[in-house]
C-alpha positions as a Markdown table, in Angstrom:
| # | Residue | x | y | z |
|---|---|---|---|---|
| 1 | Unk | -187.9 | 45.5 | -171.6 |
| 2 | Unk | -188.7 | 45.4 | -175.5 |
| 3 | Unk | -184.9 | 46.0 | -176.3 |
| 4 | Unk | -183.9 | 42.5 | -175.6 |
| 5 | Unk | -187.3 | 40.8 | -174.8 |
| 6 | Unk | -188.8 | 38.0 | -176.7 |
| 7 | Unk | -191.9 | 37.2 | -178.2 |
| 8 | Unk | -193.5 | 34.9 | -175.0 |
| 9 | Unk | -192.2 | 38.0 | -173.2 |
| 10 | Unk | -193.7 | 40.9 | -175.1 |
| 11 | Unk | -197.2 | 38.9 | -175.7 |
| 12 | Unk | -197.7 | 37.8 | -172.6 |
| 13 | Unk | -196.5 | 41.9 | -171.3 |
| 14 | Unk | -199.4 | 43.2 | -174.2 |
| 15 | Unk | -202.0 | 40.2 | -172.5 |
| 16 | Unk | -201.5 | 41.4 | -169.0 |
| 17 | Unk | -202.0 | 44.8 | -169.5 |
| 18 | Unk | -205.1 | 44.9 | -171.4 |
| 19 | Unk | -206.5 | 42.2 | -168.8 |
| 20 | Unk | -205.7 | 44.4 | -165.8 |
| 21 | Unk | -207.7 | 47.7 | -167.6 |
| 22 | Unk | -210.1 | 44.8 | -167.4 |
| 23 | Unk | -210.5 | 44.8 | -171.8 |
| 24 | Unk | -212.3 | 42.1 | -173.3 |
| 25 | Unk | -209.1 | 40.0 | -175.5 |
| 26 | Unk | -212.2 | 38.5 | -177.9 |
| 27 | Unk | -212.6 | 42.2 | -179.1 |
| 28 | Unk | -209.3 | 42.8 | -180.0 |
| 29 | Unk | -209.0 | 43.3 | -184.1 |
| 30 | Unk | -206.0 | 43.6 | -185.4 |
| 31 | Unk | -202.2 | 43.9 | -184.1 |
| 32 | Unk | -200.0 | 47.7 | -185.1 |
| 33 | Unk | -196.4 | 47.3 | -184.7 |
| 34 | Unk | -193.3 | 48.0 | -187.1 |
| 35 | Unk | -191.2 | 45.1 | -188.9 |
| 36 | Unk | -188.8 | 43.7 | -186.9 |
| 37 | Unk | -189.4 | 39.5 | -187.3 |
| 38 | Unk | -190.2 | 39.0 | -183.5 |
| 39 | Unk | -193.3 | 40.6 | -184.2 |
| 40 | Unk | -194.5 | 37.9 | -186.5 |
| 41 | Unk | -194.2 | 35.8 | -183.8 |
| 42 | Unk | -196.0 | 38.0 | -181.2 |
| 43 | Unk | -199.0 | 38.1 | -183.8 |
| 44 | Unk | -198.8 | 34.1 | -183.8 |
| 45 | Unk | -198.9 | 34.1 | -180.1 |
| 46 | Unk | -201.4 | 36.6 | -180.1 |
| 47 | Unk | -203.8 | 34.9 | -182.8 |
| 48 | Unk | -203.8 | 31.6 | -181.1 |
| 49 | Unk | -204.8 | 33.4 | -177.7 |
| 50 | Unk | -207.4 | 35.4 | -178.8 |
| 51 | Unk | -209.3 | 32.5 | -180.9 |
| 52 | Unk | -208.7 | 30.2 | -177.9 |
| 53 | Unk | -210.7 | 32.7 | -175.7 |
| 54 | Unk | -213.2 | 33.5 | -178.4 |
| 55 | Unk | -213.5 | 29.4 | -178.9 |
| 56 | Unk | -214.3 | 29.2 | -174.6 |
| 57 | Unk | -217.1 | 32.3 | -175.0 |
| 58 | Unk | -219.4 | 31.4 | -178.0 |
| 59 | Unk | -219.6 | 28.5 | -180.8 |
| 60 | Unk | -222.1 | 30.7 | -182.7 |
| 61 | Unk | -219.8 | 33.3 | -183.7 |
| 62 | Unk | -217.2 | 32.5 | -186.5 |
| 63 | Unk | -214.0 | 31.7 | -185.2 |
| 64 | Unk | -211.5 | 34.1 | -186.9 |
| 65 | Unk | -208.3 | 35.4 | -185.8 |
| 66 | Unk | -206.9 | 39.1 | -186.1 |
| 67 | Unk | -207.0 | 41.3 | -188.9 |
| 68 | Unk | -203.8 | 41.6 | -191.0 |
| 69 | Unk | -202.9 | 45.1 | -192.3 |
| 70 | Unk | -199.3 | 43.7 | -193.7 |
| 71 | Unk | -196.4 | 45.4 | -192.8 |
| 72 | Unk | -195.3 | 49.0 | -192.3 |
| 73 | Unk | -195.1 | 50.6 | -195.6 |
| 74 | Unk | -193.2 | 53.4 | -194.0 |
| 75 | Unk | -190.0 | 51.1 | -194.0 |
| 76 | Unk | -190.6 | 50.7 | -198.0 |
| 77 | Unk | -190.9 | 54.6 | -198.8 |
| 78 | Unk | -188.4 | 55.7 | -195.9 |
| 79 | Unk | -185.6 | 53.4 | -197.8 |
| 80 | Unk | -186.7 | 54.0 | -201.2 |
| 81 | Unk | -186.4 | 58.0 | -200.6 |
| 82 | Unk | -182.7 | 57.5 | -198.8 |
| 83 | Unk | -181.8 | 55.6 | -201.3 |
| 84 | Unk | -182.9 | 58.5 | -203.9 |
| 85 | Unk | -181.7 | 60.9 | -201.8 |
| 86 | Unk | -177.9 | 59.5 | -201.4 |
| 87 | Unk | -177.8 | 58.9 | -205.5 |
| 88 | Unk | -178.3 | 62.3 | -206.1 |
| 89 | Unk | -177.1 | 65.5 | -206.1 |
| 90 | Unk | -180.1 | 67.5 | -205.6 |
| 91 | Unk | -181.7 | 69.8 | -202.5 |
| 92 | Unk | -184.7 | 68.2 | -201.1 |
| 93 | Unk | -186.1 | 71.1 | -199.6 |
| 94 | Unk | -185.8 | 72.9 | -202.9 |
| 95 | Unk | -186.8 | 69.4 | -204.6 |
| 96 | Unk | -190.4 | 69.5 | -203.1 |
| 97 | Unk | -191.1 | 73.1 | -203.3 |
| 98 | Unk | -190.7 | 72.9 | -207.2 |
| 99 | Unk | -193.1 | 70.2 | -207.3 |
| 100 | Unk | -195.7 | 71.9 | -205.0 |
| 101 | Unk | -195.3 | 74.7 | -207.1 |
| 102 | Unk | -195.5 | 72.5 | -210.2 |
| 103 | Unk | -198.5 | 71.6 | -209.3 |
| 104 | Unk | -200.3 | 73.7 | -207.6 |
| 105 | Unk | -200.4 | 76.2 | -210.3 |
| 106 | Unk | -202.1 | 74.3 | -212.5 |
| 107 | Unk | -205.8 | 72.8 | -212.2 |
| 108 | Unk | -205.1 | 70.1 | -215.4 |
| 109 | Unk | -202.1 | 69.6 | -213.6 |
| 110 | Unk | -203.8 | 68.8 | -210.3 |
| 111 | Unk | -206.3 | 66.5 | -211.6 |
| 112 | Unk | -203.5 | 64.4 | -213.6 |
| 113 | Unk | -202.1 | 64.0 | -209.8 |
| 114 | Unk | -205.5 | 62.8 | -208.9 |
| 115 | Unk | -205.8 | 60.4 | -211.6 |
| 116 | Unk | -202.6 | 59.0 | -211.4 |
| 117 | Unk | -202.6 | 58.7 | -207.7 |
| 118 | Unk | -206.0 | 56.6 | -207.7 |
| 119 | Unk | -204.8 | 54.5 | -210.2 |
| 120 | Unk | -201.5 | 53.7 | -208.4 |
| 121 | Unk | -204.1 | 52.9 | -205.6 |
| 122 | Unk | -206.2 | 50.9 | -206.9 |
| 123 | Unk | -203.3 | 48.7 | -208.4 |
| 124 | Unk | -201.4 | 48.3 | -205.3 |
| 125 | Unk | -203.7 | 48.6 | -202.2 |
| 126 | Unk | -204.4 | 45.7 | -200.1 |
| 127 | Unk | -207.1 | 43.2 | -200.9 |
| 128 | Unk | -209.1 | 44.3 | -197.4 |
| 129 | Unk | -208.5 | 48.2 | -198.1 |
| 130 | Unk | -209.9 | 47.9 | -201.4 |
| 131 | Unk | -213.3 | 46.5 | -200.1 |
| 132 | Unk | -213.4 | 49.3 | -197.9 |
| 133 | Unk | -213.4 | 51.2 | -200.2 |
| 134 | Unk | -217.4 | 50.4 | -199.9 |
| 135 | Unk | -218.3 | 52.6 | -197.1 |
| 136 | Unk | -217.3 | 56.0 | -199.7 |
| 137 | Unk | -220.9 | 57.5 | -200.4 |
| 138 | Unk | -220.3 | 57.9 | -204.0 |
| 139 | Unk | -219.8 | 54.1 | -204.5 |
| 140 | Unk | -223.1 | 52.4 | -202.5 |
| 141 | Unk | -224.9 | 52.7 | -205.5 |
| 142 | Unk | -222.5 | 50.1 | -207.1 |
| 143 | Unk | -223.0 | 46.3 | -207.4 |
| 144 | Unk | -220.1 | 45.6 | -206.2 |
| 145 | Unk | -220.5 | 47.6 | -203.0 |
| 146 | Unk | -223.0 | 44.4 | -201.6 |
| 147 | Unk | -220.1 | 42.1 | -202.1 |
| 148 | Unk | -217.3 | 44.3 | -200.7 |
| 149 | Unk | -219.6 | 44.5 | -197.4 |
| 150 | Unk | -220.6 | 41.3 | -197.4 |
| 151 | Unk | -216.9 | 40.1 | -197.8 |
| 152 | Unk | -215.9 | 42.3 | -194.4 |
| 153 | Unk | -218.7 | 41.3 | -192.5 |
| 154 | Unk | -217.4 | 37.5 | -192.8 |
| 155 | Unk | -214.0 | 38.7 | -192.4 |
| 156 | Unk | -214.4 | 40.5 | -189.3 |
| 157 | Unk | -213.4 | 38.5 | -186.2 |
| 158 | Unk | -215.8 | 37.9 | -183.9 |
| 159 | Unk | -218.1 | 40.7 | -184.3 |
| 160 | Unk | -221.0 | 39.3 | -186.5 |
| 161 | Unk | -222.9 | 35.7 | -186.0 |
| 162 | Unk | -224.4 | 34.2 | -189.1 |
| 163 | Unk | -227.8 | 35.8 | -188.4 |
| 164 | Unk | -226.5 | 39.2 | -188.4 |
| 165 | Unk | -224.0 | 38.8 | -191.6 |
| 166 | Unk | -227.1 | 38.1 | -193.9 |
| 167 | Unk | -228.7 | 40.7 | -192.2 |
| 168 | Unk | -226.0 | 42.9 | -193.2 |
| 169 | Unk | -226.9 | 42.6 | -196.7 |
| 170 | Unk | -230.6 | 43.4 | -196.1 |
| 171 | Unk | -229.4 | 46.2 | -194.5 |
| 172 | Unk | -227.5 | 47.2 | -197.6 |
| 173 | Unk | -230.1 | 47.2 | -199.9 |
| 174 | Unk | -232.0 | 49.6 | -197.7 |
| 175 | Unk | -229.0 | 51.6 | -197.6 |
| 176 | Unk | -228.4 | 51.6 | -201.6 |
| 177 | Unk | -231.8 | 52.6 | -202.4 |
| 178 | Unk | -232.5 | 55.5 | -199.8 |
| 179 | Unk | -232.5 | 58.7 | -201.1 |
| 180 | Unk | -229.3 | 60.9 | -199.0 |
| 181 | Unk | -229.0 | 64.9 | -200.0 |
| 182 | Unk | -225.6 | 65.5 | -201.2 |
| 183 | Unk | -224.7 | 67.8 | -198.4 |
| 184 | Unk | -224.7 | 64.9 | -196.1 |
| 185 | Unk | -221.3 | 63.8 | -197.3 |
| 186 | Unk | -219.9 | 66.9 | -200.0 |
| 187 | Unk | -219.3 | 70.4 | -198.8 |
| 188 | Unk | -221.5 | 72.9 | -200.5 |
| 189 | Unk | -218.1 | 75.5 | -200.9 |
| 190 | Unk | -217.0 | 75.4 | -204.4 |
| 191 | Unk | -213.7 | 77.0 | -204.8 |
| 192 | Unk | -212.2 | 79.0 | -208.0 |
| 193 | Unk | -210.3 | 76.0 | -209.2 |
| 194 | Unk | -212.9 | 73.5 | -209.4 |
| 195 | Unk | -211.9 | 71.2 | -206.3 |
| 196 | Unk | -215.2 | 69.6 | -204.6 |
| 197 | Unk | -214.6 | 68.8 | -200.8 |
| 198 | Unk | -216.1 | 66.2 | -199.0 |
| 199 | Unk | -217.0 | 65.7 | -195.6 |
| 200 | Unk | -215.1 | 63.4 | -193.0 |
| 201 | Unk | -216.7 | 60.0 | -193.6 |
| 202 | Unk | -217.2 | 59.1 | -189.5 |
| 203 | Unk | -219.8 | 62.8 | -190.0 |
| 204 | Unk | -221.5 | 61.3 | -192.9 |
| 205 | Unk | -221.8 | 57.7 | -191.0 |
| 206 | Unk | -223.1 | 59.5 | -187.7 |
| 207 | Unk | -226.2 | 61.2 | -190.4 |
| 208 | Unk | -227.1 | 57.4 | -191.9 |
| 209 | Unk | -227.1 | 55.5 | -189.0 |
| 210 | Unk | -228.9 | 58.3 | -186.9 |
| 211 | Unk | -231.8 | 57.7 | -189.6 |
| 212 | Unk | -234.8 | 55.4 | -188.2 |
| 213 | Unk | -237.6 | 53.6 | -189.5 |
| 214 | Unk | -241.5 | 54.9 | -189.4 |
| 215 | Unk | -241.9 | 53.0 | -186.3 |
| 216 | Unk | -238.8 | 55.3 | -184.6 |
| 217 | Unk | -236.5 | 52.0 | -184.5 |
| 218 | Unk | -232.9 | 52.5 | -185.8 |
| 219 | Unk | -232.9 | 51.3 | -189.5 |
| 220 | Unk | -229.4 | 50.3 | -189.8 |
| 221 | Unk | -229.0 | 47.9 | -186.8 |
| 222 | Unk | -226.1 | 45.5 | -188.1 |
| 223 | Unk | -224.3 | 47.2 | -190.4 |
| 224 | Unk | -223.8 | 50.3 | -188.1 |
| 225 | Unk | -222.5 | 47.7 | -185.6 |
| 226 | Unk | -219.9 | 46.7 | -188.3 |
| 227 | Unk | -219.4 | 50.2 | -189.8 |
| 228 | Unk | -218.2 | 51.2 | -186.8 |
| 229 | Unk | -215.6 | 48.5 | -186.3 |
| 230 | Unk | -214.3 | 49.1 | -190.2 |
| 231 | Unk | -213.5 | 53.0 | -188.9 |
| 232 | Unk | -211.8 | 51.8 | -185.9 |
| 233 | Unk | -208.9 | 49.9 | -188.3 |
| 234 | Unk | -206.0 | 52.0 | -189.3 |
| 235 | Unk | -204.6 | 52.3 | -192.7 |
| 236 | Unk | -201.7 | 51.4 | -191.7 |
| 237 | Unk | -198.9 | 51.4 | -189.1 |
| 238 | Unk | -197.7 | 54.9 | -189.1 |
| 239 | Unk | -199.3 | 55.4 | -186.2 |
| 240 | Unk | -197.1 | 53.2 | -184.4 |
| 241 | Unk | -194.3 | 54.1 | -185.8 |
| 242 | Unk | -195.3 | 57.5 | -184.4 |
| 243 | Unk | -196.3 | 56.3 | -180.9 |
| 244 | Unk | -192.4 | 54.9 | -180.7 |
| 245 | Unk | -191.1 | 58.0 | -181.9 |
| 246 | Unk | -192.6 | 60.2 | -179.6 |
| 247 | Unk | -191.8 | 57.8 | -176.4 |
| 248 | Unk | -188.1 | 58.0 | -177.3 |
| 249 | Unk | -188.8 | 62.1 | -177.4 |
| 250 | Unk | -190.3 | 61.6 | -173.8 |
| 251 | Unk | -188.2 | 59.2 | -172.6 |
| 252 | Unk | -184.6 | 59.7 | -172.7 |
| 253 | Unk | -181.3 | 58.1 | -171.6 |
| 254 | Unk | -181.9 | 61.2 | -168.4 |
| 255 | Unk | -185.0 | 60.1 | -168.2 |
| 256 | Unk | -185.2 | 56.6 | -168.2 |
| 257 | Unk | -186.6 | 55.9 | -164.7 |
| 258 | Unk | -190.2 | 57.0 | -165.7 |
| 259 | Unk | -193.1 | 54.9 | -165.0 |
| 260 | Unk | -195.4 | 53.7 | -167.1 |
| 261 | Unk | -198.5 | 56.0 | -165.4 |
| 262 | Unk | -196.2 | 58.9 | -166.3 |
| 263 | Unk | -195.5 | 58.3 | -169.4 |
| 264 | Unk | -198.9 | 57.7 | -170.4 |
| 265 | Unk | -199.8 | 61.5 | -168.8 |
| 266 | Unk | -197.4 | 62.8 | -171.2 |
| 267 | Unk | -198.9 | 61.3 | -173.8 |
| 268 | Unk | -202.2 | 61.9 | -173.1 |
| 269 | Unk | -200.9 | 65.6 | -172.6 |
| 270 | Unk | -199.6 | 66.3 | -175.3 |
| 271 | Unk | -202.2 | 64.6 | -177.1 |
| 272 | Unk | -204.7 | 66.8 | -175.5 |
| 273 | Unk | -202.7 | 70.0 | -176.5 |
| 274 | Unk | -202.4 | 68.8 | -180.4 |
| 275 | Unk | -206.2 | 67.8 | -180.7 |
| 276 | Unk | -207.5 | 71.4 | -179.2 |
| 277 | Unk | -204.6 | 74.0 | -180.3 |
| 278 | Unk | -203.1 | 72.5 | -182.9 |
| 279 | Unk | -200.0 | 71.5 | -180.7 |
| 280 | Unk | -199.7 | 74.8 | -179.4 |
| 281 | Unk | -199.8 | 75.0 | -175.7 |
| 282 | Unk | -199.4 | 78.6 | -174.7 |
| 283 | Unk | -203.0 | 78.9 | -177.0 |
| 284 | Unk | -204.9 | 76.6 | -174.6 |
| 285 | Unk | -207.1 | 78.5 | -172.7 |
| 286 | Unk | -206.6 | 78.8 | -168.9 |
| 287 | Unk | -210.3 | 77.7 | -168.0 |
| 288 | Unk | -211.3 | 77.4 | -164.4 |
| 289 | Unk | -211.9 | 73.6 | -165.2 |
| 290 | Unk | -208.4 | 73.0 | -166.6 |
| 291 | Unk | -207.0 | 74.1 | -163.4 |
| 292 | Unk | -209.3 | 72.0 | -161.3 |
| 293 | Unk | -208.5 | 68.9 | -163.4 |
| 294 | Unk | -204.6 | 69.9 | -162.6 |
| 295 | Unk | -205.4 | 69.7 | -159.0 |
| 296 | Unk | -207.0 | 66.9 | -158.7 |
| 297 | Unk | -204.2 | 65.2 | -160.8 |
| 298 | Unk | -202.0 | 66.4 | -158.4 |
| 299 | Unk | -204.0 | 64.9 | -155.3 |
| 300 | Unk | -204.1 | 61.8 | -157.2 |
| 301 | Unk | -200.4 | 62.0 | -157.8 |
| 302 | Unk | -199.8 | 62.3 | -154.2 |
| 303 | Unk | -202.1 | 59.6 | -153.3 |
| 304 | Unk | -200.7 | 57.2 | -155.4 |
| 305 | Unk | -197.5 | 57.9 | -154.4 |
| 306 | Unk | -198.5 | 58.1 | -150.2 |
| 307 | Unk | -200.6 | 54.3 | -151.2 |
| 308 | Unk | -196.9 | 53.0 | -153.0 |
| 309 | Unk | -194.8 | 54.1 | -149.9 |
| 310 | Unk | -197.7 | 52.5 | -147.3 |
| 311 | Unk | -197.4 | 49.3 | -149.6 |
| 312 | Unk | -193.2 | 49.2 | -149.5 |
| 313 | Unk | -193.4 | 50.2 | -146.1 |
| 314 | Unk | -196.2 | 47.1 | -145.1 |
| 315 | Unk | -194.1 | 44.3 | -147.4 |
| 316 | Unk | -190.9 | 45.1 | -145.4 |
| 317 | Unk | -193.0 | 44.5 | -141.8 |
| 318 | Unk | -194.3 | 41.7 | -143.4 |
| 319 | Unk | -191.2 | 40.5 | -144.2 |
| 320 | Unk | -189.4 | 41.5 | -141.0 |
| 321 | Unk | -192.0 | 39.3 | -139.6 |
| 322 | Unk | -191.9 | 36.2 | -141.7 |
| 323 | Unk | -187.6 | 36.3 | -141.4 |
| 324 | Unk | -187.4 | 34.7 | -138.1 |
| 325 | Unk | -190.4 | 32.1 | -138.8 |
| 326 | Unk | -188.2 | 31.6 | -141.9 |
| 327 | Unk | -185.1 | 31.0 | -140.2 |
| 328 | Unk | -186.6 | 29.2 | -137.5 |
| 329 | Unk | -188.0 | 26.9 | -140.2 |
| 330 | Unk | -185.0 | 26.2 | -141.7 |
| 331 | Unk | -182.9 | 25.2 | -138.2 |
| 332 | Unk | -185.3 | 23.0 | -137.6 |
| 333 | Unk | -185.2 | 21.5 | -140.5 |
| 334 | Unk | -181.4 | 21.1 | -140.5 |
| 335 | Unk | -181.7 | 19.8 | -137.2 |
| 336 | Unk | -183.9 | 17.0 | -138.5 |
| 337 | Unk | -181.2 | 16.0 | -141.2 |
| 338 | Unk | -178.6 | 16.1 | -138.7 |
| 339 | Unk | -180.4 | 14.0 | -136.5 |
| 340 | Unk | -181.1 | 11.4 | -139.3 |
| 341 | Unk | -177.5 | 11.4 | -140.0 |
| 342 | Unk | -176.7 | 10.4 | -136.5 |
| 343 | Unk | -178.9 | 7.4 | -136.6 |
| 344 | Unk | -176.9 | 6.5 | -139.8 |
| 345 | Unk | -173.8 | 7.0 | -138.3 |
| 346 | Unk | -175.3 | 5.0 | -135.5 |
| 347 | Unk | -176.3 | 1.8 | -137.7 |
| 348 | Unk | -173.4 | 1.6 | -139.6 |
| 349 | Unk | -171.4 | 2.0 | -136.0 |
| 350 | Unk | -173.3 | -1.3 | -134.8 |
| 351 | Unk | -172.8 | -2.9 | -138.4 |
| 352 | Unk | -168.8 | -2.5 | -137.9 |
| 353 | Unk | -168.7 | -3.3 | -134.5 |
| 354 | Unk | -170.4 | -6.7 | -135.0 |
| 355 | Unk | -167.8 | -7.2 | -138.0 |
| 356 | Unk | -165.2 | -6.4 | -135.5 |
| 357 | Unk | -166.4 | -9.2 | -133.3 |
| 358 | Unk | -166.6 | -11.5 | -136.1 |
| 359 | Unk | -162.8 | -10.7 | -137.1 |
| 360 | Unk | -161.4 | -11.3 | -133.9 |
| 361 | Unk | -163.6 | -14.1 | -133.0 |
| 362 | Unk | -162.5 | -15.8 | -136.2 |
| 363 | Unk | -158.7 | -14.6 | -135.3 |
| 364 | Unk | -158.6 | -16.3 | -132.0 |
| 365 | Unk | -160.0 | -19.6 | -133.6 |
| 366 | Unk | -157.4 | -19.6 | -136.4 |
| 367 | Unk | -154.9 | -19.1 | -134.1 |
| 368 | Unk | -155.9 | -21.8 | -131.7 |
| 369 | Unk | -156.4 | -24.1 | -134.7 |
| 370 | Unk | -153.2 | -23.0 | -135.8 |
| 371 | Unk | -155.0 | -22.3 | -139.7 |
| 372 | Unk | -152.8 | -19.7 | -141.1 |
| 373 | Unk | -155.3 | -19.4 | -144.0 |
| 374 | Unk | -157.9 | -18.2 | -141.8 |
| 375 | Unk | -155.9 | -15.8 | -140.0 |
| 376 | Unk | -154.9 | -14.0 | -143.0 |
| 377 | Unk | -158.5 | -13.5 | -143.8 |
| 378 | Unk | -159.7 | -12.5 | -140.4 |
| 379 | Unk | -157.1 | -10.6 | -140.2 |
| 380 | Unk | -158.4 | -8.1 | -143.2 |
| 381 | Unk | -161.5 | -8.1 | -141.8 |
| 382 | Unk | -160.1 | -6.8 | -138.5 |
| 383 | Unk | -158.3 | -4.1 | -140.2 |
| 384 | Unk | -161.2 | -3.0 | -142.3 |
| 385 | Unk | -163.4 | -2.4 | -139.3 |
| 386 | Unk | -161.0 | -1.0 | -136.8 |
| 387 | Unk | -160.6 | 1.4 | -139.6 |
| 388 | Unk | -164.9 | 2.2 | -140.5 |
| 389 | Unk | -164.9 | 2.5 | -137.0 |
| 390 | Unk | -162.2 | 5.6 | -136.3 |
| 391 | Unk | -164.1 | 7.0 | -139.2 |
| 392 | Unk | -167.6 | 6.7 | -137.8 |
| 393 | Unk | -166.6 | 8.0 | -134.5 |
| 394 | Unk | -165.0 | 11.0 | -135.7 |
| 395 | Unk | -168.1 | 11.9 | -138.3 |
| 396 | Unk | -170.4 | 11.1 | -134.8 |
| 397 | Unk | -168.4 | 13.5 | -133.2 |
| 398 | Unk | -168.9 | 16.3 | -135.5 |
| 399 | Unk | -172.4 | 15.9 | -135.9 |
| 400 | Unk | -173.0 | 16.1 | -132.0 |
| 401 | Unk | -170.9 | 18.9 | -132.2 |
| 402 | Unk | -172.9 | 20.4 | -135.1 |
| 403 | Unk | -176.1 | 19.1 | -133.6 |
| 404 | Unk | -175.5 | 21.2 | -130.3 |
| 405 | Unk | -174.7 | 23.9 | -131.8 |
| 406 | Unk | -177.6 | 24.0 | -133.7 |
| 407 | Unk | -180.1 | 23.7 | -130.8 |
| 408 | Unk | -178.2 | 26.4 | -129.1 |
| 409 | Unk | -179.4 | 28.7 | -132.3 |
| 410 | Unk | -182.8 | 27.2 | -131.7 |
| 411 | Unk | -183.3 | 27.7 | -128.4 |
């Protein structure tokens, strides 16, 4: 389908399929594809949707559209290294282990990398990125944390009402003056060389918002509700990018007839493998649960498959049934045209026969009367119906012939 299909198509594919796992369009962020330029159009389609079906919900809620990422950056670094690569002479492999080795045998070294790379971020990231840049614990205490948060709480579609977005800098203020250890978000191993590790920032979340007030309520009500949502965004679409990679891995030209429910077990397989082994099957353990869950896949397989043969099997009886009603319909409905054609034939039968009259009638009294002017004239009227009328008769008897036919079929 997506090699050829267009935008109306691919939306409307993307619509229908998250309506029939029964999920909620007005939640939907943001849009991850790669760059070709139908998908600017399939994000149009898509952003007018969604706000129309936010619009029918709530008038309380501010009526934004989906969050823009921009566009793949892997498309900008995968050209810029082929290009590189092609206008030189040099050995990749061997290319990047002199700079690993450059680098990491040095600590001053390392933390020139550091600096550099930062600053190279914080010129060129993206104006939403850099206000997340917030939710890092080191930088709460700064002033300009309260605007970055209270810039993505407006800026987040369709999550927040006015209400909650001031109380989402309330909420804030708490946050920057409570008093968090250190180990809640740095790792308390120190290693030779200096380098401080920190802790994932969805564990250091889970610790803030899990606080509560004296009276045991949650004290971060709001802006855990919109924490959550900024975690959920990627940084990018590389994740795409590696979603179509690894369905033209699965699916290939001898493979092609997969469906969609067995693609999506592959992917959630291999998925599965790569979160608990590393992506190393043979070291997942053979538990006793593991092989129930692969028999009752297999049931469900079967089922599904026994349901999908009862369902081809019930449309053909049904339509085994409804072709003879069908047909039937149809002969009777060609027997009413015939039938109307008839009485046609029938009028315009009476209409030349009366003009036939007329014309000899006429004849015999220009004749009598001896006007030679009139019996040219009646004479082309003569002519004229004799010939309607051998071609009326014939069509009349092919549509009685066609008629009986038909109610032959009928019958």
């Amino acid at each position: 389908m997506l090699g050829h299909a267009t935008a109306d198509i691919v939306s409307r594919s993307i619509i229908d399929s998250l309506k029939s796992d029964e999920v909620d369009i007005t939640k939907m962020l943001m849009l991850g594809g790669d760059n070709p330029n139908v998908n600017i159009a399939i994000e149009d389609i898509l952003y007018k949707k969604v706000t129309a079906e936010r619009k029918k919900k709530s008038s309380s809620v501010p009526l934004l559209g989906l969050i823009s990422i921009g566009s793949c950056p892997l498309h900008i670094i995968h050209g810029a290294f082929r290009k590189g690569f092609k206008s030189t002479a040099w050995f990749i492999d061997e290319s990047i282990n002199d700079i690993w080795c450059w680098f990491s045998r040095s600590s001053a070294r390392q933390g020139d990398f550091i600096t550099t790379g930062t600053s190279i971020n914080e010129t060129y990231s993206r104006f939403l990125s850099r206000h997340l840049q917030c939710l890092q614990p080191l930088a709460r205490q700064q002033e300009s944390s309260r605007t970055s948060i209270m810039y993505l709480s407006r800026h987040v579609p369709y999550l927040l009402t006015n209400e909650e977005i001031d109380r989402v800098g309330a909420e804030w203020r708490v946050y920057q003056m409570a008093d968090i250890p250190e180990e809640w978000f740095r790792k308390t191993t120190v290693y030779l060389d200096h380098i401080i590790e920190y802790l994932p920032i969805d564990k250091y979340c889970y610790r803030i918002f899990s606080t509560a007030t004296s009276t045991g309520t949650p004290q971060y009500v709001v802006l855990t509700k919109l924490v959550k949502c900024l975690l959920s965004l990627p940084h990018g679409n590389s994740d795409v990018e590696r979603g179509f990679s690894e369905n033209n891995h699965l699916v290939p030209d001898d493979r092609s007839s997969l469906n969609e429910a067995s693609i999506n077990g592959l992917r959630a397989t291999k998925a599965a493998v790569k979160f608990f082994r590393g992506g190393k099957a043979h070291a997942v353990s053979t538990t006793s649960t593991l092989i129930s869950n692969v028999k009752e896949a297999y049931l469900r397989y079967t089922k599904d498959n026994e349901q999908q043969q009862k369902l081809i099997k019930n449309t053909d009886v049904v339509n085994g049934k409804q072709g003879p009603e069908v047909e039937h319909e149809r002969l009777e409905e060609k027997e009413t045209q015939l039938i109307n054609e008839q009485k046609n034939l029938q009028e315009e039968l009476t209409k030349a026969t009366n003009m036939l009259e007329e014309g000899t009638t006429r004849l015999a009294a220009a004749m009598k009367n001896k006007k030679f002017d009139d019996i040219g004239t009646t004479e082309v009227l003569v002519t004229a119906a004799n010939a309607k009328l051998a071609v009326l008769k014939t069509k009349l008897i092919e549509n009685d012939e066609n008629l009986n036919r038909l109610r032959k079929k009928i019958n």
